[in-house]
N, C-alpha and C positions, 0 to 999 in steps of 0.2 A: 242888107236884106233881112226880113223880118221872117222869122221862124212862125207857123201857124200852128195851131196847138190840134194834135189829132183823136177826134171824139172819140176815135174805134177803141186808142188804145187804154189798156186796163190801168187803173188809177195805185198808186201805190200807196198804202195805209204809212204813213212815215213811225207809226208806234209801232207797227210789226218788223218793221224794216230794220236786219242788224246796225245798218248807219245811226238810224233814228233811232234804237234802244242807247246806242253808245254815248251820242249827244246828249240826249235827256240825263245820259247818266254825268256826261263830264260837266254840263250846265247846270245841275240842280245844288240849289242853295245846302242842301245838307251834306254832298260830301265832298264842296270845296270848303263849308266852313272845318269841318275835321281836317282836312289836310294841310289846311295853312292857317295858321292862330295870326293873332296881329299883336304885335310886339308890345312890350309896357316897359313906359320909361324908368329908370330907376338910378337913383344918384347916390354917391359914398363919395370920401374925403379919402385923399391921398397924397403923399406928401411929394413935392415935383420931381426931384432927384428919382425914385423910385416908380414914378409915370415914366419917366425918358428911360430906364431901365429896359420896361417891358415893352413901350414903345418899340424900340428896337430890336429885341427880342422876335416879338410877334410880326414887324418889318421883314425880318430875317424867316420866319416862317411864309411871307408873301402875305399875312394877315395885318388888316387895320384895325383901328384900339378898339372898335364895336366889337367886330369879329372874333379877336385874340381872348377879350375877355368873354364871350360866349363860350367861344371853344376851352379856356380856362376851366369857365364854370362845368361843363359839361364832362369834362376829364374829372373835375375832381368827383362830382358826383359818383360817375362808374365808381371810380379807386373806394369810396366812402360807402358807397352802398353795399361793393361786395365784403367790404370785412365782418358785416353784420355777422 
């Protein structure tokens, strides 16, 4: 059964409407780019004995080598930045 659309009723501006503020705000191009960067590849040499090391390590955390060494990096930073 087809729904008919009723003339009477009052039309709703979807930019004044808090849904439609909300959307605009979660769909626009400027504050999903802020919120999520896109990754950049970046390569180092390491020696393999000392891969399967952290490999396991970071296993043992429930993290994979991407993740282990983000989180890595990310600790060290804190620990380096605040000795300033």
């Amino acid at each position: 059964m087809a729904l008919k659309r009723n003339p009477d009723a009052e039309e709703v501006d979807v930019d004044q409407s808090i849904s439609g503020q909300k959307a605009k705000q979660l769909f626009s191009k400027d504050t999903r780019s802020r919120k999520k960067e896109k990754k950049v590849l970046t390569t180092f040499s390491i020696e393999p004995s000392f891969k399967m090391e952290l490999e396991d390590l970071f296993a043992d955390m429930g993290l994979g080598w991407a993740a282990g060494i983000r989180f890595s990096l990310r600790e060290f930073y804190k620990k380096y930045r605040e000795e300033e």
